[in-house]
Each structure stands twice: as structure tokens, then as C-alpha cells.
MDTraj code that builds the backbone (N, CA, C; nanometers):
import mdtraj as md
import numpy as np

residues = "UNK UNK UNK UNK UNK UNK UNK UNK UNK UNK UNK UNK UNK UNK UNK UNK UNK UNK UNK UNK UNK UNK UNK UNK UNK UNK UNK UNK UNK UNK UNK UNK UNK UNK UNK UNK UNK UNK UNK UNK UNK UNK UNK UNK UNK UNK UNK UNK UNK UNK UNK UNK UNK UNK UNK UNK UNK UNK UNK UNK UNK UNK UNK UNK UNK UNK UNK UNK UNK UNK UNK UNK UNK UNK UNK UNK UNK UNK UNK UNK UNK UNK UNK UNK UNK UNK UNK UNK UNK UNK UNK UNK UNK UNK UNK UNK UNK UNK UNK UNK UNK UNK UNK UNK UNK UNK".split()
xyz = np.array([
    [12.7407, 8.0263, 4.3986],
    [12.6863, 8.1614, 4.3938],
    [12.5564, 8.1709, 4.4746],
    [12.4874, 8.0844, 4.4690],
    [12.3326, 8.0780, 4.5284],
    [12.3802, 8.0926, 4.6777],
    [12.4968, 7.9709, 4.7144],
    [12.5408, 7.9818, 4.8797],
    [12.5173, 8.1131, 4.9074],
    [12.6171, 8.1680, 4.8450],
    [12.6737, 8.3203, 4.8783],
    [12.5356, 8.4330, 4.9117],
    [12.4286, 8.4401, 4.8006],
    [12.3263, 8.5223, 4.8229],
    [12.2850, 8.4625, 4.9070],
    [12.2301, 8.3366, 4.9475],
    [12.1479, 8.3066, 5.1024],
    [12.2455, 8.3397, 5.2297],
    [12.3490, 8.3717, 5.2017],
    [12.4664, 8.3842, 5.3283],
    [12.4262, 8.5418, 5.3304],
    [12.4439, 8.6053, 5.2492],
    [12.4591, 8.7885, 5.2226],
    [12.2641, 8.7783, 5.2950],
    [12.1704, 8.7141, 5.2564],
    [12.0573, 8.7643, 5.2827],
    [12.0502, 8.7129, 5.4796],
    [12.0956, 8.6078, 5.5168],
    [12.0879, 8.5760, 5.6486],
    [12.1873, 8.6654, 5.7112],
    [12.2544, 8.7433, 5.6589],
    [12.3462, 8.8137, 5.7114],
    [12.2956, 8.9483, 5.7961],
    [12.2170, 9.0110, 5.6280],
    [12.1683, 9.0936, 5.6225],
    [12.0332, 9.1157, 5.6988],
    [11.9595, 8.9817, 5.7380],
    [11.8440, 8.9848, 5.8099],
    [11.9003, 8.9939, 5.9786],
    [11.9924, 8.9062, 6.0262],
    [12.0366, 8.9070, 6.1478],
    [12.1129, 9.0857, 6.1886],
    [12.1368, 9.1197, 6.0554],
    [12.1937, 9.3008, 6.1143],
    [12.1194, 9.3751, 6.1380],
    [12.0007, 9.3425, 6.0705],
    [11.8126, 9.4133, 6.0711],
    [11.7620, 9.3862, 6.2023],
    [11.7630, 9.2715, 6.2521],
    [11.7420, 9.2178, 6.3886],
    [11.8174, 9.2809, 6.4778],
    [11.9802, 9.3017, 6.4603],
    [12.0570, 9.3968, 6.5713],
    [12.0299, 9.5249, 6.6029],
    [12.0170, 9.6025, 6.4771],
    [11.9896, 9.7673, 6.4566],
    [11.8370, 9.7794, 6.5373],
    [11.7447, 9.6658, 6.5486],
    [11.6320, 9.7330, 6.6189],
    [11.6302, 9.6830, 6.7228],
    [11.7250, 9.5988, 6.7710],
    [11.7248, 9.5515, 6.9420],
    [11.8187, 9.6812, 6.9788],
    [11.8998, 9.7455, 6.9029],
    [11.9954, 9.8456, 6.9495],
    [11.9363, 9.9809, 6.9285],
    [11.7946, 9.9513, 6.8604],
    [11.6796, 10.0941, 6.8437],
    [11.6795, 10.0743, 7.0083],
    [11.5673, 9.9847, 7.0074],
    [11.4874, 9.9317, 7.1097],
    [11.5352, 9.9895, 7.2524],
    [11.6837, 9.9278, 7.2784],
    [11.7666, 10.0258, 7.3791],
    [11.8104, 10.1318, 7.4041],
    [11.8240, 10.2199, 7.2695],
    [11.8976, 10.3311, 7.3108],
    [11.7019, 10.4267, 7.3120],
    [11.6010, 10.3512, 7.3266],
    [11.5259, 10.4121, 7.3548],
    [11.4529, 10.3996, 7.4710],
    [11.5237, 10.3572, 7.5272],
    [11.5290, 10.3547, 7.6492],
    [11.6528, 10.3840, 7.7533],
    [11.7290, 10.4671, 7.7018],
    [11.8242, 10.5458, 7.7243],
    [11.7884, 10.6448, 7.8170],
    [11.8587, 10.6903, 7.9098],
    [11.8335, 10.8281, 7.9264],
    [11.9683, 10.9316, 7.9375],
    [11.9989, 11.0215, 7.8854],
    [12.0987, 11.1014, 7.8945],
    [12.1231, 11.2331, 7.9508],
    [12.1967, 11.2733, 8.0225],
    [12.2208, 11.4313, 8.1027],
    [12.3412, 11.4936, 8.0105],
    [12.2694, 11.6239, 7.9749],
    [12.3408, 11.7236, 7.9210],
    [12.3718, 11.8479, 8.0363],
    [12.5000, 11.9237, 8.0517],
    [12.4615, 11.9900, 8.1593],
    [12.5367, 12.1091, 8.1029],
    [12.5713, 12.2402, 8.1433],
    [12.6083, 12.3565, 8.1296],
    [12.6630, 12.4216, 8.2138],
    [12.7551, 12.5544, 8.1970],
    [12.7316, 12.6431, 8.3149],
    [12.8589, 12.5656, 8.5056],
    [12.9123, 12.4511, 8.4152],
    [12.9441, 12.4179, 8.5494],
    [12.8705, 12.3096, 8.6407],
    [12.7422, 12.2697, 8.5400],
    [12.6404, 12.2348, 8.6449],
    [12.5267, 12.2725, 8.6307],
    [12.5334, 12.3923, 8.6018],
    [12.4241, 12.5110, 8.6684],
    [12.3097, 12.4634, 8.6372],
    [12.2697, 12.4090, 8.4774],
    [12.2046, 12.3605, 8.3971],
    [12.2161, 12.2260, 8.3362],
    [12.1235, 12.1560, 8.3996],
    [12.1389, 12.0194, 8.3340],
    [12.0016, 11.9603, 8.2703],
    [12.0320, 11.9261, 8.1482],
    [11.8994, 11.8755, 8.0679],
    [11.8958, 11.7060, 8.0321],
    [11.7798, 11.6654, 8.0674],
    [11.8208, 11.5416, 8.0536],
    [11.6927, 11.4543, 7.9819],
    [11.7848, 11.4050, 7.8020],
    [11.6757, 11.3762, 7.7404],
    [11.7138, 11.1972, 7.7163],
    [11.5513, 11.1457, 7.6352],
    [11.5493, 10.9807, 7.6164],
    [11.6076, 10.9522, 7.5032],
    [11.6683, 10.8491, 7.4591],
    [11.7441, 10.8013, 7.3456],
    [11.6685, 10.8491, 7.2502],
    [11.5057, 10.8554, 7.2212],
    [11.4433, 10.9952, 7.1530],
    [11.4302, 11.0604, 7.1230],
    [11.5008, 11.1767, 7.2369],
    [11.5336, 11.3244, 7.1803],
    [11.4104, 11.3710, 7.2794],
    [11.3578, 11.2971, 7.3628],
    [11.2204, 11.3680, 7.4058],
    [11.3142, 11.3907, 7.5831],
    [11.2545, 11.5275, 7.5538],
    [11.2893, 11.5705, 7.6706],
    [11.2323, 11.5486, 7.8023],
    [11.3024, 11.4823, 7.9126],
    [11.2613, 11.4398, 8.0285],
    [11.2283, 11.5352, 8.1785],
    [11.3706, 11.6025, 8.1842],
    [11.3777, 11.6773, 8.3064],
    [11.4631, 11.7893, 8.2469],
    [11.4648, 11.9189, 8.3241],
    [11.5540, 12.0550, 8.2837],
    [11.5822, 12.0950, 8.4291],
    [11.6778, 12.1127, 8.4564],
    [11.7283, 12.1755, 8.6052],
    [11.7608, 12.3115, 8.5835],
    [11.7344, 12.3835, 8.6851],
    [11.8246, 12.5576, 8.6546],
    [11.8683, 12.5776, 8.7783],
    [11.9812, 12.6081, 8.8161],
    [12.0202, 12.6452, 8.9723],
    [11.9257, 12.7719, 8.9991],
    [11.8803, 12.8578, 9.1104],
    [11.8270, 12.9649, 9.0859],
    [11.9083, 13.0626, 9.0976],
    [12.0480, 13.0736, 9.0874],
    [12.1354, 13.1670, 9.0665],
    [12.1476, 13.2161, 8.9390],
    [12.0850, 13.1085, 8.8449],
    [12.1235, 13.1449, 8.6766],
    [11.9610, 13.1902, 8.6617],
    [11.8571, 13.2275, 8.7422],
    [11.7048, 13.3000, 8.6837],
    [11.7323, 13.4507, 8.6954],
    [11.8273, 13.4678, 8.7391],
    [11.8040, 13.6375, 8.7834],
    [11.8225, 13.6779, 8.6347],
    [11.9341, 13.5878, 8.5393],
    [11.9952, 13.6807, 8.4075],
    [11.8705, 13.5592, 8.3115],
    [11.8517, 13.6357, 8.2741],
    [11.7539, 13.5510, 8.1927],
    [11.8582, 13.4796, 8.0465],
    [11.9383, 13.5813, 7.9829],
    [12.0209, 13.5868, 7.8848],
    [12.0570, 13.4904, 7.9258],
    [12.1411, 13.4880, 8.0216],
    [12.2566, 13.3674, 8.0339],
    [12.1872, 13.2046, 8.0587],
    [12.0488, 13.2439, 8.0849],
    [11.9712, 13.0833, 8.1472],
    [11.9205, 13.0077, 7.9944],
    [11.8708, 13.1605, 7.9268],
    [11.8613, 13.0622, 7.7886],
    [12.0123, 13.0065, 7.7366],
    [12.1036, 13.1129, 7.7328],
    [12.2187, 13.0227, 7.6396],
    [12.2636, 12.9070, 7.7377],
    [12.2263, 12.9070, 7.8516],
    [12.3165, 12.7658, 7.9517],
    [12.2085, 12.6197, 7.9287],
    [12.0275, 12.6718, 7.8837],
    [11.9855, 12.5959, 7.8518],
    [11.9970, 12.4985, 7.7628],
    [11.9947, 12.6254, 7.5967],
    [12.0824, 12.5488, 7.5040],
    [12.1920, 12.4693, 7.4871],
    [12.2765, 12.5319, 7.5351],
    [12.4057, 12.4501, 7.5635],
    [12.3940, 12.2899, 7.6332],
    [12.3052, 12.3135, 7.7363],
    [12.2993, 12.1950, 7.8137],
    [12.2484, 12.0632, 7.6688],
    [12.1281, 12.1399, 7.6656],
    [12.0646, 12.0363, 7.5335],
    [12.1581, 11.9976, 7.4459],
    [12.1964, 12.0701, 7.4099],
    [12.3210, 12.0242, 7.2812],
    [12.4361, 11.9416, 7.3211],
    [12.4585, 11.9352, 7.4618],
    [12.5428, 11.8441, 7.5003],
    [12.4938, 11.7216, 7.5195],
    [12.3785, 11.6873, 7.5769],
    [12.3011, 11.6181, 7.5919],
    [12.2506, 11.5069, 7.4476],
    [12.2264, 11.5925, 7.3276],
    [12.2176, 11.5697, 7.2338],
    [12.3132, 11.4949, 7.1778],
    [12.4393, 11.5681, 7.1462],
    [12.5544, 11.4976, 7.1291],
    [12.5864, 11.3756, 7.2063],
    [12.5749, 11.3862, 7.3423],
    [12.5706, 11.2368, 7.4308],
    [12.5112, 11.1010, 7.3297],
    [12.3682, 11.1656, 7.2969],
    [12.2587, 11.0585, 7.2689],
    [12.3425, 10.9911, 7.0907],
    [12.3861, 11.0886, 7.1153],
    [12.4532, 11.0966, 6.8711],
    [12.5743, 11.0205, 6.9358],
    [12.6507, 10.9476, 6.9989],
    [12.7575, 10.9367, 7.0359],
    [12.7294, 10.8019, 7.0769],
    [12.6384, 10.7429, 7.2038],
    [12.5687, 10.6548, 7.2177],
    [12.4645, 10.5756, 7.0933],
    [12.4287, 10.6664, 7.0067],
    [12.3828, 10.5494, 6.9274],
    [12.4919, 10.5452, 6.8169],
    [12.5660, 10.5913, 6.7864],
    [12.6416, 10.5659, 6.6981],
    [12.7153, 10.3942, 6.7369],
    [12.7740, 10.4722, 6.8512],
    [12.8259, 10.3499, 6.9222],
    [12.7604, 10.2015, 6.9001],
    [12.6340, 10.2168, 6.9378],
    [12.5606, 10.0958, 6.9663],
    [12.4891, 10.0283, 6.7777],
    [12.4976, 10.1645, 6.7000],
    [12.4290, 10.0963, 6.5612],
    [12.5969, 10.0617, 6.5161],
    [12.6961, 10.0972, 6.5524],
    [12.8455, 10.0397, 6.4741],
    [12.8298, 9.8763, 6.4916],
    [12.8333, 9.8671, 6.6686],
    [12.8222, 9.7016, 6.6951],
    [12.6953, 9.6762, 6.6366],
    [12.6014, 9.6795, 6.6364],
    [12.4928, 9.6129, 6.5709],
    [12.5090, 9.5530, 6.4190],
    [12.5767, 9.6954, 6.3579],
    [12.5780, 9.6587, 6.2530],
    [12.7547, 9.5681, 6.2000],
    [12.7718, 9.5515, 6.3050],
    [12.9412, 9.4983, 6.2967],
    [13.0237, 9.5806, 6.2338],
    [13.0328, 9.6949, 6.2636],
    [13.1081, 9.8147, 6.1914],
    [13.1455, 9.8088, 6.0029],
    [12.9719, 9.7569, 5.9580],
    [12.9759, 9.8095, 5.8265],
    [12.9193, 9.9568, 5.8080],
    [13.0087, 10.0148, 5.7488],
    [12.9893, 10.1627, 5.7102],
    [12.8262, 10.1791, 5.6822],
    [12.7847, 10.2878, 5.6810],
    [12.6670, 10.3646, 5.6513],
    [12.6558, 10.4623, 5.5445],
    [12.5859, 10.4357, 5.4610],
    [12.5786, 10.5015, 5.3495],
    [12.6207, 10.6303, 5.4057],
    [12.6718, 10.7696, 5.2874],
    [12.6581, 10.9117, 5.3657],
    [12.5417, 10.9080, 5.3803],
    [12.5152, 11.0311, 5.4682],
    [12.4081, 11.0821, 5.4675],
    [12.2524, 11.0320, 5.5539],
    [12.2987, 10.8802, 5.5867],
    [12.2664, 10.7977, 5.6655],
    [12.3067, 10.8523, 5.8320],
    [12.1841, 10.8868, 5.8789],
    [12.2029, 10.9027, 6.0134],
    [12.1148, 10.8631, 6.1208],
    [12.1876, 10.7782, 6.2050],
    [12.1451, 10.7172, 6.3492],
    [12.0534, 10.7339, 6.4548],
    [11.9792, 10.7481, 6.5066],
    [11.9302, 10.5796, 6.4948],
    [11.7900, 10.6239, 6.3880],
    [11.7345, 10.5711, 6.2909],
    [11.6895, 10.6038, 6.1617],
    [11.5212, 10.6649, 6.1754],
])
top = md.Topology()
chain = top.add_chain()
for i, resn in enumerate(residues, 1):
    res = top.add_residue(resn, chain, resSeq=i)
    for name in ("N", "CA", "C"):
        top.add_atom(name, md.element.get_by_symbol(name[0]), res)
traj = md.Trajectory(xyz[None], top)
């Protein structure tokens, strides 16, 4: 029994060690969200911190349409980054489940 808890705790320390070498990278990520065809591309760090925003100047004349192509871009972008770390905390963590409610990267 004793084996077993020093096995579960070295286990558990080496997955602690993965999840922040797999922080570590996806923060240093960078991701493009884009919109519109193109038109709009946003491009944020494994962070969430926003880097660069493109607008063609065909989409400034409508203002309406530049905010919703903005949003859009972000949210794709976003999703990129939720997709990528998921990815990367599954292998880290050797695809043991995550509590609900538990969400990436922490």
C-alpha cells in the first residue's frame, strides 16, 4: 500500500511538472483569428493578450460590420487558443479527465 501512495504521489508530481511546461508553451503561443473572408484578422498570445488586429480598409467605411467582423475574428482566435491548450494540458496530463468545471490552462 505505501508502494502504491509513493507511485500515485511521483505520478502526480511529474503531471504538475507537465501541465506547467505545457503552461509555459502555450504561453508563448501565438494565434490568428480571422473573419469576413480575411478581412479581419486578430491575433492573440496563449494569454488571451492581444497582439495585432488587421482591418482591410474596405470593412472601415461600415463601421457595423467592422465591429461584428472584429468580434468574430477574436472569438475564433479564442477558440484556436481553447483548442490548443486543451490539446496540450490532455498530453500533459496523459489524458486524465478534469474535474467539471475545470478549465484550461488554469
Amino acid at each position: 500500500m505505501r508502494g502504491n501512495i509513493a507511485q500515485l504521489m511521483q505520478q502526480a508530481q511529474k503531471m504538475q511538472e507537465n501541465v506547467q511546461r505545457a503552461q509555459e508553451e502555450l504561453a508563448k503561443i501565438e494565434v490568428t483569428g480571422s473573419a469576413g473572408a480575411g478581412m479581419v484578422t486578430v491575433t492573440l498570445t496563449g494569454r488571451m493578450e492581444c497582439r495585432k488586429v488587421r482591418i482591410d480598409p474596405s470593412v472601415i467605411s461600415d463601421a457595423e460590420m467592422a465591429e461584428d467582423l472584429v468580434a468574430a475574428a477574436f472569438n475564433d482566435a479564442v477558440n484556436k487558443i481553447n483548442a490548443e491548450s486543451q490539446t496540450r494540458m490532455s498530453a500533459a496530463t496523459a489524458g486524465m479527465p478534469m474535474p467539471p468545471g475545470m478549465k484550461l490552462p488554469f
